[in-house]
N, C-alpha and C positions, 0 to 999 in steps of 0.2 A: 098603361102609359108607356110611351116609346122612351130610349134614351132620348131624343131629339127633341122632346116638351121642354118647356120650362115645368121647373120644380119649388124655384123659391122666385118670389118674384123683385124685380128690379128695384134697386135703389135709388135715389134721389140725386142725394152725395153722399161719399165717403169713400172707402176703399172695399176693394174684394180680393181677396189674397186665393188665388185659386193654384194650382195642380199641388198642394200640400201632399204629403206623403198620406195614404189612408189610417186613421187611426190617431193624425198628430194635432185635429184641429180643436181640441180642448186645450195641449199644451202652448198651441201659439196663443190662445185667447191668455190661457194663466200670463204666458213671459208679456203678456200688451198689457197685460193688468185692467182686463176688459171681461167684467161680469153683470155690465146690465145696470149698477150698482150707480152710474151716474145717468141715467136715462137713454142712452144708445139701444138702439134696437140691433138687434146681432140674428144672424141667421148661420145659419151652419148646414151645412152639407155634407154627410159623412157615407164614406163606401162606395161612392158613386162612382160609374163606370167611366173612365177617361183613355182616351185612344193612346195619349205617351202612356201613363202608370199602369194601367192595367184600373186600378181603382184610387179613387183621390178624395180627400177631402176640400170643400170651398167654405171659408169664411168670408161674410160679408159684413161690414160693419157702419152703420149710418148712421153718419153727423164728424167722421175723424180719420183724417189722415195722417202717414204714419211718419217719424221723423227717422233721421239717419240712421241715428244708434239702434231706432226699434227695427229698421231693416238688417241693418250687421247681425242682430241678435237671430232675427227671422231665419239668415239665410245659416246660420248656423243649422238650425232645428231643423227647417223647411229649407233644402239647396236647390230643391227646383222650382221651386215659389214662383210665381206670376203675382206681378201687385198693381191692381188696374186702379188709380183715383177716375173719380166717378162725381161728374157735376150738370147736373140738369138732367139725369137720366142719363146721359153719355161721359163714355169714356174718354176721358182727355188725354190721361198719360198710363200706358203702358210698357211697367218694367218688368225686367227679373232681377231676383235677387243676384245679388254681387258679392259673395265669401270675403271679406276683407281677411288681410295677413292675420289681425290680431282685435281682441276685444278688451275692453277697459271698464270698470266700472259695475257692469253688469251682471255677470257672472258671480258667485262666490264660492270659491275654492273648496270641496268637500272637505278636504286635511286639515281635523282640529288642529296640526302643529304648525300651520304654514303661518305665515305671518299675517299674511290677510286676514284670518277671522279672531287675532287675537286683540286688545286693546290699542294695536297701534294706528298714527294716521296712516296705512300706504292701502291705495286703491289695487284691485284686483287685477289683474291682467292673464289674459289666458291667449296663447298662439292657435291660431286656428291649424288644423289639422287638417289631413283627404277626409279623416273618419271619426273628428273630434276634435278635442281642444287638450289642451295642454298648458297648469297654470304654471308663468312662468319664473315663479318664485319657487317651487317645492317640486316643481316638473309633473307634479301628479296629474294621470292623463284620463280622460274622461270621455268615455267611447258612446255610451249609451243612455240614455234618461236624461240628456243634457239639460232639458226643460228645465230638470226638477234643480238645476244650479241654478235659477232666475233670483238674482237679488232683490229682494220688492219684501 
């Protein structure tokens, strides 16, 4: 098989989150809260050879498109991301992720002491960084495994 085949076949509708970093497209399915577990058919592409990364991973996910906050969160993980929606077999809209300044809600603070994970109401908030996030109650900064702060 060439690079140049196709490998997983076309989707009908939904989204395909393509140049992921190789290695991250388990974590972006975890942060979408996307396991198969409501009927979606999920394809995944892992290792695969891509002319920017050197190697990428592609998720494709059929029947759901992604909303705002789930792209903030994406391009946190995934910053080179491509997110192609996908209707009648073509692609309608292709973006790339857009790093926003700062994330809310979604994230939760590793720091048993910060105030976010103790019984109070105040929602999470973390400043996005070049190379992470940074929550912005306790400053605790978080370089690596970001995935695994997914609140869900």
């Amino acid at each position: 098989m060439t690079d140049k085949e196709l490998r997983v076949s076309k989707i009908r509708s939904g989204t395909v989150i393509d140049h992921v970093r190789a290695g991250q497209a388990l974590n972006v399915l975890s942060m979408l809260g996307i396991d198969g577990s409501s009927g979606e058919e999920i394809s995944v592409g892992m290792n695969v050879p891509s002319d920017a990364l050197a190697r990428k991973d592609v998720v494709k996910v059929e029947g759901r498109e992604l909303s705002q906050d789930e792209l903030d969160v994406l391009s946190v993980i995934a910053p080179d991301a491509t997110v192609n929606i996908v209707r009648d077999y073509d692609v309608v809209e292709k973006n790339r992720v857009e790093r926003p300044d700062r994330v809310t809600g979604v994230l939760a603070c590793p720091n048993r002491n910060c105030i976010t994970t103790a019984d109070e109401p105040v929602e999470s908030a973390f400043a996005v960084l070049r190379d992470g996030v940074r929550c912005e109650y306790c400053e605790t900064i978080v370089r690596e495994d970001i995935a695994s702060l997914i609140d869900g």
